[in-house]
Every structure is written in C-alpha cells, then in structure tokens.
N, C-alpha and C positions, 0 to 999 in steps of 0.2 A: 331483432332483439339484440340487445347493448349490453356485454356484460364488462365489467370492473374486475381487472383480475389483481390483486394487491401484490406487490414484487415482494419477494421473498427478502426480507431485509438482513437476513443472518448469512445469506450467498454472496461471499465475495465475486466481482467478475475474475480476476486472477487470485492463482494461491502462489505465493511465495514458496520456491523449495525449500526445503529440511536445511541443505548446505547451497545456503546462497553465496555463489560466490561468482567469481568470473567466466568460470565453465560453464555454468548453468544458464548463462544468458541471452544465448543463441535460440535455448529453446522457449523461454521468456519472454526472448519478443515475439514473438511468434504470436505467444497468447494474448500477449497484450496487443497488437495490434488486432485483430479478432473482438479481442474487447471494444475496442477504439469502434470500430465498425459498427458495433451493434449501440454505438452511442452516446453510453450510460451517462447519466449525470446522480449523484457522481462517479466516478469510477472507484470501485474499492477492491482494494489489494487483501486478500488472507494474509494477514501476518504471523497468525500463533504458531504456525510449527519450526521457526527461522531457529539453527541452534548452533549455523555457524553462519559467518559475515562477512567480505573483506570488502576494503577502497574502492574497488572497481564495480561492486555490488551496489555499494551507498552512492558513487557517481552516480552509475546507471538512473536510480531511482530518481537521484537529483536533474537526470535531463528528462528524463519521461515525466516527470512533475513540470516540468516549462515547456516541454512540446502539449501536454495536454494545457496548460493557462494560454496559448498562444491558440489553442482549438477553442476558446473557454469553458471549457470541461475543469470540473475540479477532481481532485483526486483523495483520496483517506483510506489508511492504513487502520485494518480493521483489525481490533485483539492483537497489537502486536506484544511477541515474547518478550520475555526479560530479557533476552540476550541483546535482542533488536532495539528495545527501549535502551537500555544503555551504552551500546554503540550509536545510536540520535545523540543520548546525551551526553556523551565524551565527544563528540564529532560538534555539539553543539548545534545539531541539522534537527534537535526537536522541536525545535519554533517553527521547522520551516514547512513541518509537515502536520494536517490535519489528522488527527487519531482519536480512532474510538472505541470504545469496549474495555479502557484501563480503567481503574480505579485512581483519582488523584487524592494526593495528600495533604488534608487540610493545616495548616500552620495555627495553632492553640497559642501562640506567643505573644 
C-alpha cells in the first residue's frame, strides 16, 4: 500500500532566531545544514519572529542563498517580520531573496 503524505506547507525547515545576529549563527548552521540534508526543495526559512538583525546576519543568509543555487536547491523566506522586511529593503537584498507569506502593496496611480 502507497500512501501520499502532503508536506506540511506552513513548516518552515529552519526558524530564524528572535535576535538574529552574529552570535547566533553557530547554532544556525548547524540547523541549516540538517536541513540541507534532508533535501528540501525548496528550503524555507521561518522568518516571522526576527526583531533584531545585523551585517553579519544578512551576509550569512546571502551565502547560504548561493551555496544552496550551487546545490540547486532554492531557498524562501517564509512570513518574514517587518524588521527583517525592511532591513532586505534598505540593504536593497529584497530582489534577491524569494519571500512569501507578505502582503504586497498594490500601486492605484
């Protein structure tokens, strides 16, 4: 017997911590290779509880986004927070990253 088990689409494989910063990504990789392991296409990131951020945090993610296109695995930032959404877009790295679970703002003009 064959059964179909449907992946729970709301489970990110990693969650971003609370204070994402550069201490915290020791234990980060950790999960994310773990993740890597088990696959996933695509790989998606928890992003909603991010509610602080730094340089070393947004690198990070920017190389683990080109180690996984080099596996070609894709990666997406699932519900990321406001904090995190406008640290992409003052960094200008929101083009570079697939996200989803935002509401976008439609232009009436």
């Amino acid at each position: 017997m064959v059964r179909n088990i449907e992946p729970l689409l709301d489970k990110a494989d990693v969650e971003l911590p609370e204070t994402f910063v550069q201490t915290s990504l020791g234990t980060l990789e950790r999960a994310f290779e773990a993740a890597i392991a088990r696959n996933p296409e695509p790989l998606t990131i928890g992003a909603g509880q991010v509610n602080a951020v730094d340089s070393a945090a947004l690198n990070w993610l920017l190389g683990q986004q080109s180690r996984l296109a080099s596996l070609s695995l894709q990666m997406v930032l699932q519900k990321p927070s406001a904090l995190l959404r406008d640290a992409l877009l003052a960094t200008r790295l929101d083009h570079r990253f697939q996200l989803t679970g935002i509401a976008r703002e439609v232009d009436n003009a």
